[in-house]
C-alpha positions in Angstrom: 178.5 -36.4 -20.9 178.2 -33.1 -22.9 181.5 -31.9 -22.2 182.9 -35.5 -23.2 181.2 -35.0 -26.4 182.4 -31.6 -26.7 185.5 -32.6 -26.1 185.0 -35.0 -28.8 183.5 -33.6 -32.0 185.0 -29.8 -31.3 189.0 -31.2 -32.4 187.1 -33.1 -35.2 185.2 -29.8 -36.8 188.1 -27.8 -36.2 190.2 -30.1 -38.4 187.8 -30.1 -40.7 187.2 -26.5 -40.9 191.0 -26.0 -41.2 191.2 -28.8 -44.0 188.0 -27.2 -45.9 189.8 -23.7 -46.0 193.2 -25.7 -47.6 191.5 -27.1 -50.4 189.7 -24.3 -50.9 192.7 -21.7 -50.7 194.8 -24.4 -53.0 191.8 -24.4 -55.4 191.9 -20.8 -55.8 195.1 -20.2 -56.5 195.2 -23.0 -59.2 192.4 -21.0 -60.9 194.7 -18.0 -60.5 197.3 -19.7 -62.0 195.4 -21.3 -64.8 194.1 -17.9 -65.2 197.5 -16.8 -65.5 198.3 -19.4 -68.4 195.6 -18.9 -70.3 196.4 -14.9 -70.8 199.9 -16.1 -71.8 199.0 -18.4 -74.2 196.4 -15.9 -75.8 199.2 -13.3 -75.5 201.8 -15.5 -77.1 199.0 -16.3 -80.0 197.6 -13.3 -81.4 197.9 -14.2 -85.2 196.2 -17.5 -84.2 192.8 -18.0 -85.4 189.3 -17.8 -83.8 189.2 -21.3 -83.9 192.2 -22.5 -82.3 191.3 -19.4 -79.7 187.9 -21.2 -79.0 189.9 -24.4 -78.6 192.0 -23.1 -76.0 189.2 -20.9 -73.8 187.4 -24.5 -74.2 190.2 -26.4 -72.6 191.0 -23.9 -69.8 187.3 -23.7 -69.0 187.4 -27.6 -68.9 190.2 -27.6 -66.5 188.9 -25.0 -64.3 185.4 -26.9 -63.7 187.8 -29.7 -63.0 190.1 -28.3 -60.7 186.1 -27.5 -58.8 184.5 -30.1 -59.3 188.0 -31.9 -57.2 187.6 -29.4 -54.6 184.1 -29.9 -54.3 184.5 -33.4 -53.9 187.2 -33.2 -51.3 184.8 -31.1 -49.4 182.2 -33.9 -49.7 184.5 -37.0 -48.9 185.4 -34.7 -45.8 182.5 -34.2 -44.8 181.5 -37.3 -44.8 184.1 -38.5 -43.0 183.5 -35.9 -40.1 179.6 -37.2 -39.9 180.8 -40.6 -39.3 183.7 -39.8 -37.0 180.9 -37.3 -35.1 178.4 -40.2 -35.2 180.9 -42.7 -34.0 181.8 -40.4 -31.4 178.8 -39.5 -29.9 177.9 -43.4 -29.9 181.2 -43.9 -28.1 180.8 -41.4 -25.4 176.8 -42.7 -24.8 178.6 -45.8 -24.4 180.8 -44.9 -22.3 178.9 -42.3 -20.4 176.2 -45.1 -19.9 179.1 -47.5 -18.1 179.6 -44.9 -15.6 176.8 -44.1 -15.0 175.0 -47.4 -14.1 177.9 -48.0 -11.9 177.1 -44.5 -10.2 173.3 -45.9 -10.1 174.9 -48.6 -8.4 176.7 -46.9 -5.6 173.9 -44.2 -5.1 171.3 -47.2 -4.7 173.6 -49.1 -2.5 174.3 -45.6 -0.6 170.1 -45.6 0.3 170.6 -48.7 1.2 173.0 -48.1 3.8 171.5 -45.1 4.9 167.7 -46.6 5.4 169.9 -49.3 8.1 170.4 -51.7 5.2 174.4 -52.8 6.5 174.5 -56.1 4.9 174.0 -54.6 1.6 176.7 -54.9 -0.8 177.9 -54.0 -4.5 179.8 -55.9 -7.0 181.3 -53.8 -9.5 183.8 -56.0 -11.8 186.6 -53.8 -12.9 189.8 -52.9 -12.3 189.8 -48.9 -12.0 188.7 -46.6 -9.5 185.0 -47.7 -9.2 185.9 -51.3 -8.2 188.2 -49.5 -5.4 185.2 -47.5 -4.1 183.0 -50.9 -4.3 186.0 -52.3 -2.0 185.1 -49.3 0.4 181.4 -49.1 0.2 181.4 -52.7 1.2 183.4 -52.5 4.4 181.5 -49.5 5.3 178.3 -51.6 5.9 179.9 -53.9 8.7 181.5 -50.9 10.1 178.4 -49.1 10.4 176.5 -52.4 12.1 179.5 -52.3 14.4 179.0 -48.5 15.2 175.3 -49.1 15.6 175.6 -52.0 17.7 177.8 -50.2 19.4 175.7 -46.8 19.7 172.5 -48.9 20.9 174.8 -50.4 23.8 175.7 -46.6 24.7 171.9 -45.6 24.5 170.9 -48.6 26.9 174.2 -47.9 29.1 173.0 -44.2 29.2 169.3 -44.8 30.7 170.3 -47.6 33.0 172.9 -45.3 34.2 170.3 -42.4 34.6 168.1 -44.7 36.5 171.1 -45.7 39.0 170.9 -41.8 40.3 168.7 -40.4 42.4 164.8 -39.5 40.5 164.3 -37.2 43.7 166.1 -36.0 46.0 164.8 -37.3 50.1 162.2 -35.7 51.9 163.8 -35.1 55.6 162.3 -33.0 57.8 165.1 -29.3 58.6 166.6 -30.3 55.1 166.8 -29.3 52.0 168.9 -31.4 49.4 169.3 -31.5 45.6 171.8 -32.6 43.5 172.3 -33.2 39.6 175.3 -34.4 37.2 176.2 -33.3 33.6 177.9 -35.5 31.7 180.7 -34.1 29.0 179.9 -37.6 26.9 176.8 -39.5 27.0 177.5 -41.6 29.9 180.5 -40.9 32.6 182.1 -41.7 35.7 180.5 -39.0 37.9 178.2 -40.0 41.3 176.0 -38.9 43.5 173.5 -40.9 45.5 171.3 -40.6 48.7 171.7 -43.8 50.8 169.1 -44.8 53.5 170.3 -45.6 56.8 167.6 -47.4 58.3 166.0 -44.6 60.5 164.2 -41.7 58.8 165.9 -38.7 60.9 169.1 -39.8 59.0 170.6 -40.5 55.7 173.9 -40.7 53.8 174.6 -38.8 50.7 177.9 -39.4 48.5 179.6 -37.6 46.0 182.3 -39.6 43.4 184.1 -38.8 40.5 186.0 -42.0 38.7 189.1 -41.9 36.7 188.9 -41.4 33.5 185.8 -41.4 31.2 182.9 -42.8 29.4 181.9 -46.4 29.5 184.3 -47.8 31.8 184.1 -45.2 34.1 180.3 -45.6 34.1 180.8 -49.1 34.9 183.0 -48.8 37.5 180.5 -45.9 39.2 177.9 -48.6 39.0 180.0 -51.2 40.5 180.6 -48.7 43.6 177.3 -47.7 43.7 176.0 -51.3 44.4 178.5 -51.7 46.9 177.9 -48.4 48.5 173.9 -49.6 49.0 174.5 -53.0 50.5 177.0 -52.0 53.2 175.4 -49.0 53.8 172.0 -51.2 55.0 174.1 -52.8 57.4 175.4 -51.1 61.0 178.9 -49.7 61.7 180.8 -46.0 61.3 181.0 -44.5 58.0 185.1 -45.0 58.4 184.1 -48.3 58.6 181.3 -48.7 55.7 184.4 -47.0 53.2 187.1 -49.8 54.6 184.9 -52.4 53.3 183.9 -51.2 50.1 187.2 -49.8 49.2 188.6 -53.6 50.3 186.3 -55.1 47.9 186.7 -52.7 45.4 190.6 -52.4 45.6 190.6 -56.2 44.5 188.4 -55.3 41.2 191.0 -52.7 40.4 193.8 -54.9 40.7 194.7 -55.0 37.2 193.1 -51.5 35.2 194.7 -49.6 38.5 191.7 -47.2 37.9 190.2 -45.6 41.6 187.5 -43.3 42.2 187.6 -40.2 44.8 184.5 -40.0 47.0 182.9 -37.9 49.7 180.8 -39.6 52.0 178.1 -37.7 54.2 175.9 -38.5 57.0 173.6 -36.1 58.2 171.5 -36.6 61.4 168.6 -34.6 60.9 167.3 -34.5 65.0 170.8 -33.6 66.7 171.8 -31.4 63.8 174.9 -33.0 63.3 177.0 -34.6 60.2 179.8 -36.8 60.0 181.6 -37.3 56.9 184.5 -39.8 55.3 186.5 -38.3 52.6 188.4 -40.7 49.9 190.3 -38.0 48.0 187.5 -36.6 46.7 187.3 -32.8 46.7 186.4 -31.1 50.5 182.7 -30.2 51.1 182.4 -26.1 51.3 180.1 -25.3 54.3 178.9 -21.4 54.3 177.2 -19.2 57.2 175.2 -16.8 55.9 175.3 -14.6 59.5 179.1 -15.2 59.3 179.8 -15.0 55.7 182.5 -17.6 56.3 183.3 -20.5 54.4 184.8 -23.8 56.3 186.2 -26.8 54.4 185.1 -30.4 55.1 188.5 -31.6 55.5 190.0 -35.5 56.3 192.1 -37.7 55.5 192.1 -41.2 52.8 193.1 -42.2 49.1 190.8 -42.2 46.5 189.0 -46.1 46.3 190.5 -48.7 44.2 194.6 -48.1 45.4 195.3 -50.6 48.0 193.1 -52.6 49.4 194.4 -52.0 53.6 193.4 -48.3 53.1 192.3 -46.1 56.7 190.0 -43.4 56.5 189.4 -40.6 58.8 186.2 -40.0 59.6 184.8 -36.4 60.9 182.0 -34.6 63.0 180.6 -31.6 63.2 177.2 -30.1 63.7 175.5 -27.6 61.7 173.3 -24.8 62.4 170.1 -23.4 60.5 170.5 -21.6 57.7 173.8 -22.8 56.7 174.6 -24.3 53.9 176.7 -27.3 52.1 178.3 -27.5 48.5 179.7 -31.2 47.4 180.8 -31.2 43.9 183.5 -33.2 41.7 186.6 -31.4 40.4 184.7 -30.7 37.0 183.3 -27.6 38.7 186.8 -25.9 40.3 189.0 -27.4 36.8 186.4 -26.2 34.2 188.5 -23.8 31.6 187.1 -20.9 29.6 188.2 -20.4 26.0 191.7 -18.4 27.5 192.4 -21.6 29.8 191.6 -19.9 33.1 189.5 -22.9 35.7 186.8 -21.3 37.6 188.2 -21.9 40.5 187.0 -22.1 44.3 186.4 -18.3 44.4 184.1 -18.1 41.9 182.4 -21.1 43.5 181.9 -19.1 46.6 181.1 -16.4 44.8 178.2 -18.1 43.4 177.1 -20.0 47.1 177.0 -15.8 48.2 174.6 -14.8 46.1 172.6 -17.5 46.1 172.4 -18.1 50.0 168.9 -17.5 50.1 167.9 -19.9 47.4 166.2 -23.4 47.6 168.8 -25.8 47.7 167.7 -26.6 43.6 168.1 -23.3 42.7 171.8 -23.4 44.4 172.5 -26.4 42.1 171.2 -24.6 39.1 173.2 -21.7 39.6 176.6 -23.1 40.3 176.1 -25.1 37.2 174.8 -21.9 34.9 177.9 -20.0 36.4 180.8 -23.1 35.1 178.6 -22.9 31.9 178.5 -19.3 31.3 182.6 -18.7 32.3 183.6 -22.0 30.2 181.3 -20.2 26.8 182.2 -22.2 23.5 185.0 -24.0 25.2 183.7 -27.9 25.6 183.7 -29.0 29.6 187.0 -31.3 29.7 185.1 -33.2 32.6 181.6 -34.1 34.2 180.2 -32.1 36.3 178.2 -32.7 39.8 176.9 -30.5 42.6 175.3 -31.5 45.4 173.4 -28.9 48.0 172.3 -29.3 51.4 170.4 -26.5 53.4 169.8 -26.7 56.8 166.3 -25.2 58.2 165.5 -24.0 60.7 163.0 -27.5 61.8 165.3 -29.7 64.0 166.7 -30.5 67.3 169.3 -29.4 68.9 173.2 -28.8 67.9 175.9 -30.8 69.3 179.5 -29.3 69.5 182.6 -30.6 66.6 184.3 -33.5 68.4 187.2 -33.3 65.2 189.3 -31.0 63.6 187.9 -28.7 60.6 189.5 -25.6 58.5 188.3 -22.2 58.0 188.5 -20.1 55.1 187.6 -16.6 55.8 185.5 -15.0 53.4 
């Protein structure tokens, strides 16, 4: 408001100022020039007499308090005009300057509004300059943010319901030692890992998925799989057979969003030292020997879940010896990129397994995921993240011999 009324009276003063000085400069030099006359008249009249010389001082005297009395009058009826142009200014731009800002008051309360959760709050602002065009916006920002709450509170529920579908703990089973965790790039995501009972204590299943895509679908679709996963895995048959069913099933829910999920599905019998797994795409299991220091992959056959419905899985056996140890993990481990686009890769991963062979089997998980965090430093994790671990103690019967094929990787 100040500048406005600087803006205001500072052109009015100046052209005042610069009037002032005219009148005043014109006013002098008619003195000058009366002065000018009256020498030549006096000059021109010397034999003239003392009265007719009084006469004439008289009548230039007259006209010079005229000429200033005019210029002071001018300077009067100009500054009286200026007072009332200042006044009528000022009251303009109060005017004015009150108009905007009650409409400002207007937006700033509706703003608070808005901000303390108020979304159905609106403001009517009738006009047709740039303040009704912000009303316009301020008042589809309220619905917007309902939706985006709405919407955030759905994510929050989503989010804890999907933390509850994973494991709390991981099982207690006797020559094992098993822990596992998932970091999600987003608040919720497709990643899965889950311990499933088997009916007899000595053995249990673990699984590790990763679903196309991310976020809220892909959380959906984990849970969808994960209920599946549970209810045939309570009832008998071979693993091969458990993943026919559910990828059946699951193929037929896929039908139209042609989304899958990749899965690695372990069973590990605890008394004959022995584990048999089903992979569905899903990245191969890294088993490492210690006494060795040699790395073999959990390889076998199948498509990822969801592509056809007639899909065959191969399912594998081998057994396991104390002290050696098992890495499952999704693809957001091997693919994560540092800030020059390099992935971490399966060498680092073993790497990582190395020096950490002698660790509890939570420690293993907390290291591979410290190592993907360090190397990928301020660039954000394109994916989610699992890592499952499973030790092998020295409690436990004895080992049976591979019935099927597996690969070596030599250290």
């Amino acid at each position: 408001m100040l500048l406005m009324l600087g803006l205001s009276v500072l052109p009015m003063l100046a052209v005042r100022t610069y009037g002032i000085h005219n009148v005043r400069t014109m006013g002098e030099a008619l003195l000058v020039q009366v002065s000018l006359v009256e020498q030549e008249a006096l000059s021109d009249r010397t034999d003239t007499g003392v009265q007719r010389k009084a006469e004439a001082d008289a009548r230039f005297e007259r006209l010079r308090a005229h000429i200033q009395q005019r210029v002071r009058r001018i300077e009067h009826l100009t500054a009286f005009f200026l007072t009332v142009l200042t006044v009528l200014a000022v009251l303009l731009c109060l005017l004015f300057a009150r108009r905007i800002t009650s409409r400002i008051d207007k937006l700033v309360h509706t703003a608070h509004r808005l901000a303390s959760g108020d979304f159905d709050t609106s403001i009517s602002i009738d006009s047709k300059d740039e303040f009704s065009e912000i009303a316009r916006v301020f008042n589809s920002i309220g619905p917007r943010l309902k939706d985006h709450y709405r919407i955030q509170q759905a994510i929050i529920v989503t989010t804890e319901v999907q933390r509850r579908l994973l494991p709390l703990r991981p099982p207690a089973l006797d020559g094992i030692d098993i822990d596992a965790m998932t970091l999600y790039n987003d608040e919720i995501g497709g990643d899965y890992y889950d311990y499933l009972c088997t009916g007899t204590p000595e053995r249990i299943c673990v699984a590790v998925g990763d679903v196309s895509g991310h976020g809220l679908p892909a959380a959906l679709l984990m849970a969808d799989v994960r209920g599946m996963l549970h209810l045939r895995a309570a009832m008998p048959g071979s693993l091969e057979s458990l993943l026919i069913d559910v990828n059946r099933q699951f193929a037929k829910d896929m039908e139209v969003s042609c989304q899958f999920m990749s899965l690695l599905l372990l069973r590990i019998d605890s008394i004959h030292r022995r584990i048999d797994w089903v992979r569905a795409g899903h990245n191969p299991g890294l088993l490492y020997d210690p006494e060795q220091d040699r790395f073999e992959e959990l390889i076998g056959e199948g498509p990822p879940l969801g592509l056809w419905e007639d899909a065959r899985f191969e399912e594998n056996t081998r057994s396991v010896s104390p002290g050696q140890i098992l890495l499952l993990f999704s693809d957001g481990i091997v693919e994560a990129r540092n800030p020059q686009g390099l992935m971490f890769g399966k060498e680092r991963l073993m790497d990582v397994i190395r020096e950490n062979a002698s660790c509890s089997a939570k420690v293993l998980v907390l290291s591979v995921l410290d190592a993907v965090t360090n190397f990928c430093g301020e660039a954000d994790p394109d994916d989610d993240m699992t890592v499952m671990a499973i030790r092998f103690q020295e409690e436990g019967g004895m080992a049976v011999p591979s019935t099927k094929k597996n690969r070596s990787i030599s250290a």
